[in-house]
Each structure stands twice: as C-alpha cells, then as structure tokens.
N, C-alpha and C positions, 0 to 999 in steps of 0.2 A: 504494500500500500504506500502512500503518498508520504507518511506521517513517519514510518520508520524506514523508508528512506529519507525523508530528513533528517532523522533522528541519529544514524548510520553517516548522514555527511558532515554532523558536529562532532558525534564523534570522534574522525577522523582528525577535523581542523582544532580541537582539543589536544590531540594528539601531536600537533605538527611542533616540531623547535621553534617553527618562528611565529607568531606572531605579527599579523597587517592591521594596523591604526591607521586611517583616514579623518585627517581632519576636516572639523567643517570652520568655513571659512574665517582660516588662519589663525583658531584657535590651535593653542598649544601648551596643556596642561602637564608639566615636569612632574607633578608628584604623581600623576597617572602612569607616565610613562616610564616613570622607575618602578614602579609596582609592576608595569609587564616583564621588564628584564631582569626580574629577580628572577623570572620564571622561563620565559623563552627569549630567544634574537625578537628585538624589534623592526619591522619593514616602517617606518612613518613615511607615509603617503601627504602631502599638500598640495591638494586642488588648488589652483589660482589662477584665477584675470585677473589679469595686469594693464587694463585699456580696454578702452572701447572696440575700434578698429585697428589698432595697431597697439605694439606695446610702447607705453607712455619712456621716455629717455628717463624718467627720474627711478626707474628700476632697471635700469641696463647693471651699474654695480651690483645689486642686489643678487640678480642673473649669473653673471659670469663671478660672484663672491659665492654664493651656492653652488656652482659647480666644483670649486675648486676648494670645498670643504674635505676631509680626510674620509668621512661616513655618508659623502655622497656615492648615489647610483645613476646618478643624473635624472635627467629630465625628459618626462616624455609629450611632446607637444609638438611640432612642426609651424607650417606656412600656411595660409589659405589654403585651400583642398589638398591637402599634404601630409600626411603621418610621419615627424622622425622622430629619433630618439638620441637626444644630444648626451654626451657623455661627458665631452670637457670643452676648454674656450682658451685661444687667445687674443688679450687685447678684449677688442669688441666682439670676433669675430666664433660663434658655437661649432664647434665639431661636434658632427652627428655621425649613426649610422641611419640605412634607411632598413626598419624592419618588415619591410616587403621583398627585399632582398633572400631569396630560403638557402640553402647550404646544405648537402647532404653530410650525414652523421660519416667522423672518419673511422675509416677500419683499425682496430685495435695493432693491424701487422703493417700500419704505413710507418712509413721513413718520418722522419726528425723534418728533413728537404722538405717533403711535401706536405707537411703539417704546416712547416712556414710557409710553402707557396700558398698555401690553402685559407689560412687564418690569418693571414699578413697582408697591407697594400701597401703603394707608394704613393699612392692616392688618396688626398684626405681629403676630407667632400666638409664641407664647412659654407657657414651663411652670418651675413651681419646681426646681430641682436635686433637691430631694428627692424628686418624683413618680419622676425619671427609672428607669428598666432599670437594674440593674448592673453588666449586660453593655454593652460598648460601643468602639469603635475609634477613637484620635484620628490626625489626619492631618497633616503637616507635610511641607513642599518646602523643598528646599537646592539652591541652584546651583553652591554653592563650598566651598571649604574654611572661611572666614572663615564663612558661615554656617552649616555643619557645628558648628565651635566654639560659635556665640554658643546657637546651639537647646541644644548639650547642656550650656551654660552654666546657661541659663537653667531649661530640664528640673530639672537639680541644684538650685538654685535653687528652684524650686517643692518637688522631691522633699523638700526639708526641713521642709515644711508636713507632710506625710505621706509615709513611705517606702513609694514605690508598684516604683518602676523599680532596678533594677541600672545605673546607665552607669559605665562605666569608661574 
C-alpha cells in the first residue's frame, strides 16, 4: 500500500549518514544545525533570488565568496533557459559544469591514461556572474559541529557584503 511504502522510504532517509536541510528563504538557524551533525553529515541546501531579471551586482561578492568557501559544493543554477552547475569562480567570472553532459560509468580495468583523458579537460567553460539566473541554490557539507560554526561564521561574514540570509 501507499502508506508503508512511505513509511519504508523514511525509513531509509532515517537511515542515510547525511542529512539534506533546505532552507527557507535564507533562514539559517546554527543551533538547528548542530543538532543535525551530532548525528549525521549535513547537505545545507539555500534557495535564493538574487534579482529580479538578472542578478543585482550588489551580490556578485557574495556569489563568487560562497563559492570559494572550504564546505562548498557549489551552486546549482544557470542562465535563462539553461541548467548549470557552477563549482568555483575567478574574479567575476563562474566555472561551471553542464549537467546534461552524461558520461559512461569507467570500467574498474581502465588505465590511470584514460581515466585522465576521460575525467579531465582543457577546456573550462565559465560565464560572467552577471549573465547568471537569479534564481539559484548554493550547497554546503558539514560533518561537525566545528564546521557547522566556521560555515555560519563565514556565511555572516560574506552576509555583510550584502544582506542576503537571516542566521542566527
């Protein structure tokens, strides 16, 4: 029935080491989120527009200072009709991947060679901050408390370039 497979899919997500917190809009409550990593990794998820129709310039540092935090996973958000998934940045300018890109799984008996040719470019496909969507979600993992603290240190930190987030 309907109800114990729900019941069978909490189960499970009970079970998982990590932990996914989504916040709503840029709420970010520390002593919540040290209660989760007493117990599992934390994934914090932050939805955010950032602009109307484009992203405002008074968050461009805030952009590429979250990227370039230690317990980021970057950000997943693109261009008008565009899905990417930016990882890091320099300057102004976001390195992404495009996850529409698929990749066959490598065989356990491939070469060292060919794992680089396969997982490696020389090609870095990158967009200005200001092209970017406004819409967008950044991603961050904690395995502890100490790093619970330093992210929403650091967060605060950023947040004073532009108040984007609530942590408290």
């Amino acid at each position: 029935s309907l109800s114990l497979l729900c019941r069978n899919i909490c189960n499970s997500l009970n079970d998982s080491p990590i932990w996914v917190y989504s916040s709503n809009d840029g709420m970010i409550a520390t002593s919540h989120l040290v209660k989760i990593v007493e117990r599992r990794t934390l994934l914090l998820l932050l939805p955010l527009r950032l602009g109307l129709q484009e992203v405002n310039s008074l968050y461009f540092d805030f952009i590429t200072g979250a990227l370039q935090l230690p317990s980021s996973v970057g950000i997943v958000g693109g261009t008008p009709g565009r899905s990417l998934y930016f990882v890091g940045c320099q300057e102004e300018e976001l390195l992404f991947l495009d996850p529409h890109i698929l990749r066959p799984t490598p065989f356990a008996a491939a070469s060292a060679p060919d794992l680089v040719a396969e997982f490696h470019t020389d090609r870095v496909l990158s967009i200005p901050v200001k092209e970017m969507d406004p819409s967008m979600m950044f991603g961050f993992v904690c395995a502890n408390r100490e790093e619970v603290i330093k992210l929403t240190d650091q967060l605060t930190a950023l947040n004073n370039l532009a108040s984007i987030l609530n942590i408290q």
